[in-house]
N, C-alpha and C positions, 0 to 999 in steps of 0.2 A: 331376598337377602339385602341386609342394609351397605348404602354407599359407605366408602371407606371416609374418615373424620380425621383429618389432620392434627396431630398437638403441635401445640406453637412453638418455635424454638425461640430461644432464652435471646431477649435484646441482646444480650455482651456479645453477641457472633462469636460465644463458644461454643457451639458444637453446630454439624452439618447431619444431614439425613442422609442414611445410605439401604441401598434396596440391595434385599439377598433372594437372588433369583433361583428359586427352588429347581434341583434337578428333573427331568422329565422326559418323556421318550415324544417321538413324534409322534403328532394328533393331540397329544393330553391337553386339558388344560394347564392356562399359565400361573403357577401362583409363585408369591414372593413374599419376603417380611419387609415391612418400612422399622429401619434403628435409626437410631440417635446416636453418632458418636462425636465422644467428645476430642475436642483438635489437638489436646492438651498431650493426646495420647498417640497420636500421628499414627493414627487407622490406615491401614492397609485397605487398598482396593483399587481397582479399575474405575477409567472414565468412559462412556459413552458417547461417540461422536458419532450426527446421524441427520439429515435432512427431518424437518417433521413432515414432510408432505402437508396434505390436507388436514387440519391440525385439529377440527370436529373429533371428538372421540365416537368412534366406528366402533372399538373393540372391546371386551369384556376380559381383564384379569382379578384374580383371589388375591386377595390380603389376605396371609395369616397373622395373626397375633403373635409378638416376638417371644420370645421363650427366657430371654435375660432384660433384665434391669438396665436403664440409663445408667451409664459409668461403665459399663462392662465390657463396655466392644474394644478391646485393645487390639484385637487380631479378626475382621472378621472375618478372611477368608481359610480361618480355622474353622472345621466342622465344631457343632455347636449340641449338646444335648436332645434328644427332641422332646417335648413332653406331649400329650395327650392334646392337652389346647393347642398343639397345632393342627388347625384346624380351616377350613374356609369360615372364615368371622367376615369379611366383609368385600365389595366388589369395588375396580374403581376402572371407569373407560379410559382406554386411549386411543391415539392413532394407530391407524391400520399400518406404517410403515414402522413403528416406531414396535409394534406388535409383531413382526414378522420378523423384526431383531433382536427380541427378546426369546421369539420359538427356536430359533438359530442356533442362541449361542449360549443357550443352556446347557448344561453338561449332563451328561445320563445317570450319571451315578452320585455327586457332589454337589456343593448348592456355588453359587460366585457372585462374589461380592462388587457390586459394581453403583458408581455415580451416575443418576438418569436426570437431563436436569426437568425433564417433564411431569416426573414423578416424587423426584426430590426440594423442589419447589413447589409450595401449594399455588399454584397458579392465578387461583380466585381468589390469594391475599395480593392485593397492588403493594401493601407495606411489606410483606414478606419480597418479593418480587424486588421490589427495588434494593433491599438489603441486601438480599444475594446475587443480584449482581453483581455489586459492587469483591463478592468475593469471588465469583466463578472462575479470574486468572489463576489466585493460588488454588482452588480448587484443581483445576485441570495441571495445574504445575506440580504439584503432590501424588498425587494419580501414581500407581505403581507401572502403569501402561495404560495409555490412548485406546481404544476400540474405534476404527472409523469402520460404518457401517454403509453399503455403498449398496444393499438391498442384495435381494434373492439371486440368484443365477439365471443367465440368458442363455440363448443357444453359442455365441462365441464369445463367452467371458471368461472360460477357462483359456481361449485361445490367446486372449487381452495381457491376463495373468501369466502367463507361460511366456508371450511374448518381452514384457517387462521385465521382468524376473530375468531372462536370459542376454538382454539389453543391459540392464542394471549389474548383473552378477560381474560383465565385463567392463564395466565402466566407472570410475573413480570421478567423483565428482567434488570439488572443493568448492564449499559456499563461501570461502572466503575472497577467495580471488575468482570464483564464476567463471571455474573453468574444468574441460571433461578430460580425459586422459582412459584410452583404451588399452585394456592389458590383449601381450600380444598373442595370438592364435583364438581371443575369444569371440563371439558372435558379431557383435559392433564392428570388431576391429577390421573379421573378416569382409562385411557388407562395407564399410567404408563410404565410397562417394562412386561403386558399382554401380548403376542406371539399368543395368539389365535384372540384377540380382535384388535390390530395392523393390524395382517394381514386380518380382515375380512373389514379392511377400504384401504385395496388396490386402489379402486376404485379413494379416496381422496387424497391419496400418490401418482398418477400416473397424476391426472388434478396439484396438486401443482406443480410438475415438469416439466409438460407443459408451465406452467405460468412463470417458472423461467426461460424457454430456449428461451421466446421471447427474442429480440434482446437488447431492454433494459438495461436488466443484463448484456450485456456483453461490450458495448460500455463505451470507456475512457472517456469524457467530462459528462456525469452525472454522474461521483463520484462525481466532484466539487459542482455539482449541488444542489446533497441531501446533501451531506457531511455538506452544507453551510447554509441549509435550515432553517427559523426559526420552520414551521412547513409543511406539507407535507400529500398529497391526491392523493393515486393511484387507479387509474381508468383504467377500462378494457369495453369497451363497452357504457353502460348505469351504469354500478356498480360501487361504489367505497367504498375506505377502505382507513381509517387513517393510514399515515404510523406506527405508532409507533406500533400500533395493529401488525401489518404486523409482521414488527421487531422482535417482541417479538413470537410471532407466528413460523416464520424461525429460531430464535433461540434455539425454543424448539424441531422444525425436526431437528436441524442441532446436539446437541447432540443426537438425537438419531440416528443418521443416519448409525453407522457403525452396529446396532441393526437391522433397517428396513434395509438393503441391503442387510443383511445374511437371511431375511427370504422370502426377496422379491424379484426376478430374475429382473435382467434390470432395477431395480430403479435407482443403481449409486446416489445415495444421495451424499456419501461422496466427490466421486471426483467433482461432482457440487455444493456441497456447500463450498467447502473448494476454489478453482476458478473456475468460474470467480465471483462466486453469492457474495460466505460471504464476501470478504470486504464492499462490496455494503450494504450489510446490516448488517456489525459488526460496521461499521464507521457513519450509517443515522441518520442524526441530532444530531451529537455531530461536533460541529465544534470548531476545535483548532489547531491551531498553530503545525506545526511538522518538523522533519529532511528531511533530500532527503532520509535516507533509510527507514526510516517509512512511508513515500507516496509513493516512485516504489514500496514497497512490497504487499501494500496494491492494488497497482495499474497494475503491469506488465503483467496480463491477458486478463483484458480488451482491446479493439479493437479502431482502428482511423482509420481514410482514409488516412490522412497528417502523415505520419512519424514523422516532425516536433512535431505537436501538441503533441507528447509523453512528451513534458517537458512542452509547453504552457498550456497543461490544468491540469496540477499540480501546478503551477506557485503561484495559490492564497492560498493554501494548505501550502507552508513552509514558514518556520523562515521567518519574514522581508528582513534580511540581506541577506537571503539567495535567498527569492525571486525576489530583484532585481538584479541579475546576468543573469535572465534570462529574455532577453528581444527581445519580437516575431518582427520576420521580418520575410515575406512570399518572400521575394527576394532571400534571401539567400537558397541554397541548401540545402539538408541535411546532408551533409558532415560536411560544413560550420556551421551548425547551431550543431551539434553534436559534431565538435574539438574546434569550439569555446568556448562553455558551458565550455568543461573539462578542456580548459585553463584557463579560468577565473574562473574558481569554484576553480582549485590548488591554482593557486596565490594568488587570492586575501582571500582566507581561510584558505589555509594552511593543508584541510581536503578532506582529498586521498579514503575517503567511496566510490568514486564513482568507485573504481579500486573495487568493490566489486562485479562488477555489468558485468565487462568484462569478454568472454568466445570467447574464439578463433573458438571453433568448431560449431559457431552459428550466426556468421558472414558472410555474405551472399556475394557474389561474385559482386554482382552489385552495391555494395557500394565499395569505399575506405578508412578503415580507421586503424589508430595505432592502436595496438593490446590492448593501455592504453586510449583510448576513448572509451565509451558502446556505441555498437549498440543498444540505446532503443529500436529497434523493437520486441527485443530477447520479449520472453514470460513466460523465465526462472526466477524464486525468490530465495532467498536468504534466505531461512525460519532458518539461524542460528539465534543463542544469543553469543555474546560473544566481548572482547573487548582484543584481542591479543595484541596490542600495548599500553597498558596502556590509556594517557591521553598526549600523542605525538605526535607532528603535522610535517607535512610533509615538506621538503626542495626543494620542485622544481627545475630542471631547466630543460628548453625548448629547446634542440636544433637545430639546422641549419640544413636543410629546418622547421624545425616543426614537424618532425615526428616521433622524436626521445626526451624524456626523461630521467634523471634524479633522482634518487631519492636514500634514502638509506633506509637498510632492513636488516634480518639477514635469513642465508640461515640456514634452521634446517634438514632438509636430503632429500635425495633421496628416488624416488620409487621403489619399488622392486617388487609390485606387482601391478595390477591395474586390476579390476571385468568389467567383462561386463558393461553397460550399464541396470540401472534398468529403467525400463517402468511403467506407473500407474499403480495402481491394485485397485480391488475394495473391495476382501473377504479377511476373516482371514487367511486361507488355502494359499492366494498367500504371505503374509506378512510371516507367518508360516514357508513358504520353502526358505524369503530370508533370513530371521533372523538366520535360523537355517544353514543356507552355510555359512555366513557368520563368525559365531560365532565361526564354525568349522576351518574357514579360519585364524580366528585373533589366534585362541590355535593352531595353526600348529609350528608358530615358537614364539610368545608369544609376550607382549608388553614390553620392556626395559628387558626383559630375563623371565619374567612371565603373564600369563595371568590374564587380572585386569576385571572382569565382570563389575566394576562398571564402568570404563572407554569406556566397551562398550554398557552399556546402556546410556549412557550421549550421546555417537553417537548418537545411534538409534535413537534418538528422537532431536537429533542436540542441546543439552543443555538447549530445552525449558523444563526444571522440576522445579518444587518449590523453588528448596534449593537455584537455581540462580536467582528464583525470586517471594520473599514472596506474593507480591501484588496479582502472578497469581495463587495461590497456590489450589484456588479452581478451575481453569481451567488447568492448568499445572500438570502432573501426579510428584509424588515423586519419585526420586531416588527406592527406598525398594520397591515403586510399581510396579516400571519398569522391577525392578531384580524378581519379583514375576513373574510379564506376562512372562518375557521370559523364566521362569525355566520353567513354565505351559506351555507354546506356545510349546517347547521343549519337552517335555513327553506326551503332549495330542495326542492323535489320530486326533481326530477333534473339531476343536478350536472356535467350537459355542459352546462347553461346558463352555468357559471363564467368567465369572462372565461380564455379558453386561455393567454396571454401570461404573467400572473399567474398562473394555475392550477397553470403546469407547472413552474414551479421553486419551488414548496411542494408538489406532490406530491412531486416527485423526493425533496424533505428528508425529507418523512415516510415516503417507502417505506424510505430507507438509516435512518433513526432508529427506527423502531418493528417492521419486516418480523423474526419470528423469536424477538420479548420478549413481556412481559408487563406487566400494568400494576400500580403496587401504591400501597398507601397507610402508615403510619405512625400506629402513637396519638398521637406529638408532633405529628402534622399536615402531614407533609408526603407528596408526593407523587412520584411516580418513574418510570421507563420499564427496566425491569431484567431478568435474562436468564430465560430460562422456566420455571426450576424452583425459582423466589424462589416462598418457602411460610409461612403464617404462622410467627410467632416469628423468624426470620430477624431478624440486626443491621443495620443501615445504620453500617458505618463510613469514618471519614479515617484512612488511613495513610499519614502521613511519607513524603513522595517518592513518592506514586502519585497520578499528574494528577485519577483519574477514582475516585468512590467504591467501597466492592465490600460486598456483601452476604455476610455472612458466617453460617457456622450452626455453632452445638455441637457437636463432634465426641460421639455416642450411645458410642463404643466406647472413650474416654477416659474415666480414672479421673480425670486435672485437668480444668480448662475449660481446654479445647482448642477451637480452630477451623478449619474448613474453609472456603475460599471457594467460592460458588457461582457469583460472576459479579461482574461492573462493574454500574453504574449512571447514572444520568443524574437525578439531585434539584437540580429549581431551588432558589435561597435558599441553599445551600453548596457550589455552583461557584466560587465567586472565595474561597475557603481563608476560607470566615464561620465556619465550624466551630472553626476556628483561632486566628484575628483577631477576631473579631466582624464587621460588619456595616459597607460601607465609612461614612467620614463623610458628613455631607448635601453633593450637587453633585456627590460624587466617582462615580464609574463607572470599571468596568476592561474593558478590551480590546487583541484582538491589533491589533500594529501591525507591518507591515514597514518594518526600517530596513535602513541602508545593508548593502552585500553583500547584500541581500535575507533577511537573517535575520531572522524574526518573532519578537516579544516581548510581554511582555505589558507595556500602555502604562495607566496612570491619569491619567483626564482629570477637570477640573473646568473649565467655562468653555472659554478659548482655552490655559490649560497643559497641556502634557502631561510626563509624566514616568514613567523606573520605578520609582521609587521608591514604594514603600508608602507611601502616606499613614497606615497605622493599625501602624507600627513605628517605634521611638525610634533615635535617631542609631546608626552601627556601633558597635562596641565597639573598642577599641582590641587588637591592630595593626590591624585590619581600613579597607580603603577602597574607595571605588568608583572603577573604571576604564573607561573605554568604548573599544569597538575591538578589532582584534584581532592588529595589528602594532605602528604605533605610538601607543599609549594615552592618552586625555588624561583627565586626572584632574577634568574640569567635564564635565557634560552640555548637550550644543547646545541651545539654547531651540529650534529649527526641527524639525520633524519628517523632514524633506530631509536634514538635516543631521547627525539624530540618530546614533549606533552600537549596538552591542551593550552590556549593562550586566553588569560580572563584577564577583566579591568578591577586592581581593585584599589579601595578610598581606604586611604590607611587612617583616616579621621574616624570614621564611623567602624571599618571593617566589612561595608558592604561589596558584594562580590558580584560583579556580572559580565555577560560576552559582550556585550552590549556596549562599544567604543564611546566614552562619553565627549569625546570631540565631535560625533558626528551629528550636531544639535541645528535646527533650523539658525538660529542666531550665527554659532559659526559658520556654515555654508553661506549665509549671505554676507557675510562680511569679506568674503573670500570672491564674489561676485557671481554667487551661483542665486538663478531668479527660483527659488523658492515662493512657492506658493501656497496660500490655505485655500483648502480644496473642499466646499460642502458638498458629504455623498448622501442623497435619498434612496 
């Protein structure tokens, strides 16, 4: 019998392929029809979300011949006439996992209509391939329902399922504020922070974990997928479960999790729900618009076969503007498609976050690239908060061959000391003995001439606390809580004694903040949490349009000073752009605030005002003004925080519009006596 032969769909990216999987009993063979439908007609159908496994075609299904005409498919999951020629006409292999999903979740009596992108993308077209990419977001976003397919059934995955389900059923969980709420007399509410009654459900703790480490969870291209989802149905076997159930359900293990790992050997909760799991299911079924550092962070764990696809299937995830910069092409190498991106991401944006992302000691030998382009492959995240360069955008320039940069920064000191390498940990006991070396380390010789505890619990936990961000206040530990755990961490014996409730959402901070880094010091006295191969001599600098510091070193094989980056950073004391600015005035404090549309900003509070305006920057310059909102603009900021908008710079000469503070230019900062420097990166 002949292979199945693709027809080509039409340039205009009017219409999509959708496979109708013939009804069937078990054992039958699988057949299905490949249609053309056009988008014009907003076709009804399910998506398919699925691991490929081993992505060799293992397995044998039927192509029949469709029975209607292109243009026809307005409904496909209306039964369809049959004729005669339907028939086995043609064969086409796939995967064996992707094959045991299709036996599954066919119906015995009706056919169902569903998006497969393994089948629905002719795979051995690259120009096909790259175009449908580029649609896969609204694809999945259209979708009348998600299918996430998590494979066949084990011996305790109904007990996974069951367990979830009855977690979840009692559990309210708001994505917004990231936070759980147990209805009273149900399951959760019952078990609580019980130690006896937790651990006699071992059994439920050990099948959910199973469940999480199928493969699933850990692959890149189904974030987009759920992320995008209107609604969503996982399925294990014959059983399924509403994702939201799900959701809510892993949200209620994953706060307890630093709780069940100390009394349960080998669960590891934390480190698996914190990655690859929880973004997967912190981000399911909220789809919204984000930056390039809120998608790698949420994303950098999960797995791809194509290097490439590390940015193609985040692609539908960012800002507009931002998303078209990246544009997939399977021709180009990964080098190509890696220095490209960062070329065009600088110039045409002006926005250097992506140097947040680079780490020399993780850059693998069988690539080529500048030490200022990210090896997406890295697996390493960037769990700080903080906005070292104010609201400054970067100056590019690109130089001759290409592999050399451009840029300016301000260097704030040297290292003088650098910690091992810290590794995951799972128990209180390993956190216990880094905290406490640590702490010993930073009072040796002090920070600016004394030791500041508060400065270094703001490490510890890499600035994600309350005070820097109201919104997270019920997930984010306080400042006074932090300084609590670590007196306690510090004098206890054994640090299961720690109050669990509190304990476990400052573990959690400090496993995502420190798991993987190093700890370092500076002759100017400060202090740091930085990536593992920061060595002495090492710069500590602020570059122009990069949120987060980066630790830079002398390139040995340049004849100029040249720099290489090693890594990000996390240094209290020049997180809010003090490097920059100086040091805010007395009363004043800065933090993230969510304003209306739910866009977060960074808020300056003194008292009961709030504002964004910089308190430590002189009126715009002219033409420049501030505008808030992002339709119809009002040129005053709401005194209410309710009320407040988004704050943009705009040129009432031209009409150009951007966040991008045009006071904050290398010229101005030096004039003001700040040593701005031009920094060549290779």
């Amino acid at each position: 019998m002949e292979k199945y032969q693709y027809t080509p769909l039409p340039p205009d990216r009017s219409e999509i392929r959708l496979v109708r999987l013939q009804p069937g009993l078990p054992g039958s063979d699988v057949q299905i029809e490949i249609l053309h439908a056009q988008l014009s007609t907003n076709p009804d159908y399910e998506a398919l979300s699925y691991a490929w496994g081993y992505p060799d075609p293992t397995e044998t299904i039927y192509v029949r011949k469709a029975s209607h005409k292109l243009g026809r498919l307005f409904n496909p999951s209306k039964p369809q006439k049959t004729r005669k020629r339907h028939k086995r006409s043609s064969t086409l292999g796939i995967a064996e996992n992707l094959f045991a999903a299709l036996q599954h979740l066919r119906c015995p009596a009706e056919p169902r209509t569903l998006w497969i992108d393994a089948i629905c993308i002719n795979q051995g077209d690259m120009d096909e391939r790259s175009s449908e990419v580029v649609e896969m977001g609204s694809i999945y976003n259209n979708a009348r329902e998600v299918i996430v397919w998590l494979g066949p059934s084990s011996p305790n995955s109904d007990l996974a399922l069951q367990t979830l389900k009855l977690i979840g059923e009692g559990n309210t969980y708001d994505p917004d504020e990231m936070t759980n709420k147990t209805k009273p007399g149900s399951w959760p509410n019952t078990l609580g922070n019980n130690t006896e009654v937790l651990i006699s459900h071992k059994e439920s703790w050990f099948a959910v974990k199973d469940i999480l480490t199928r493969e699933w969870f850990s692959r890149l291209w189904v974030f987009q997928e759920i992320v995008l989802a209107r609604k969503a149905t996982l399925v294990v076997g014959e059983k399924s479960l509403d994702w939201k159930i799900t959701t809510s359900g892993l949200e209620w293990i994953w706060m307890k999790s630093a709780v069940l790992d100390e009394l349960i050997e080998y669960l590891d909760f934390g480190n698996l729900l914190t990655n690859p799991v929880g973004p997967i299911i912190r981000r399911g079924c909220k789809a919204t618009a984000n930056g390039l550092s809120h998608t790698l962070n949420h994303t950098r764990k999960l797995v791809c076969s194509d290097p490439r696809d590390r940015l193609y299937a985040i692609r539908s995830l960012l800002y507009p503007e931002r998303s078209r910069i990246i544009v997939p092409d399977y021709f180009s190498t990964v080098e190509e498609v890696y220095t490209n991106f960062a070329k065009e991401w600088l110039s045409k944006l002006g926005d250097a976050e992506l140097f947040a992302y680079c780490e020399i000691s993780q850059t693998s030998q069988d690539i080529d690239l500048p030490s200022w382009v990210p090896d997406w492959r890295r697996t390493n995240t960037t769990n700080f908060n903080g906005r070292c360069s104010g609201d400054s955008r970067a100056f590019p320039t690109v130089g001759s061959p290409g592999s050399s940069l451009s840029i300016e920064g301000v260097v704030v000191g040297s290292l003088s000391y650098a910690s091992p390498l810290v590794m995951s940990f799972r128990t209180g006991t390993e956190i216990q003995e880094i905290c406490r070396s640590w702490m010993q380390l930073s009072m040796s010789e002090g920070i600016r001439g004394h030791f500041s505890f508060g400065y270094f619990a703001e490490m510890i936990v890499g600035g994600q606390m309350a005070e820097k961000n109201p919104v997270r206040e019920k997930i984010w530990p306080g400042l006074d809580e932090v300084r609590t755990f670590l007196t306690d961490l510090n004098n206890l014996d054994d640090p299961s004694y720690l109050d669990p409730e509190a304990a476990g959402k400052i573990l959690y901070e400090i496993r995502r903040a420190i798991g993987g880094r190093s700890f370092f010091k500076t002759g100017e006295g400060h202090i740091g949490v930085g990536p593992p191969s920061a060595r002495l001599g090492d710069r500590v600098a602020v570059i122009l349009g990069c949120y987060l510091p980066l630790i830079l070193r002398l390139d040995e094989l340049s004849e100029e000073k040249r720099f290489r980056i090693v890594g990000s950073c996390y240094v209290p004391g020049i997180m809010d752009a003090e490097a920059l600015l100086g040091p805010l005035p007395s009363g004043w404090s800065a933090r993230q605030e969510n304003v209306q549309d739910g866009q977060s900003v960074m808020m300056f509070a003194n008292g009961d005002c709030r504002t964004q305006k910089d308190p430590r920057l002189p009126p715009l310059p002219s033409p420049w003004r501030y505008i808030y909102g992002d339709e119809e603009a009002a040129q005053e900021e709401a005194e209410n925080l309710e009320d407040m908008m988004k704050q943009w710079f705009e040129n009432v000469e031209t009409g150009d519009r951007t966040d991008f503070d045009p006071r904050l230019t290398p010229e101005f900062l030096r004039e003001r006596g700040v040593a701005v420097e031009e920094l060549i990166l290779v």
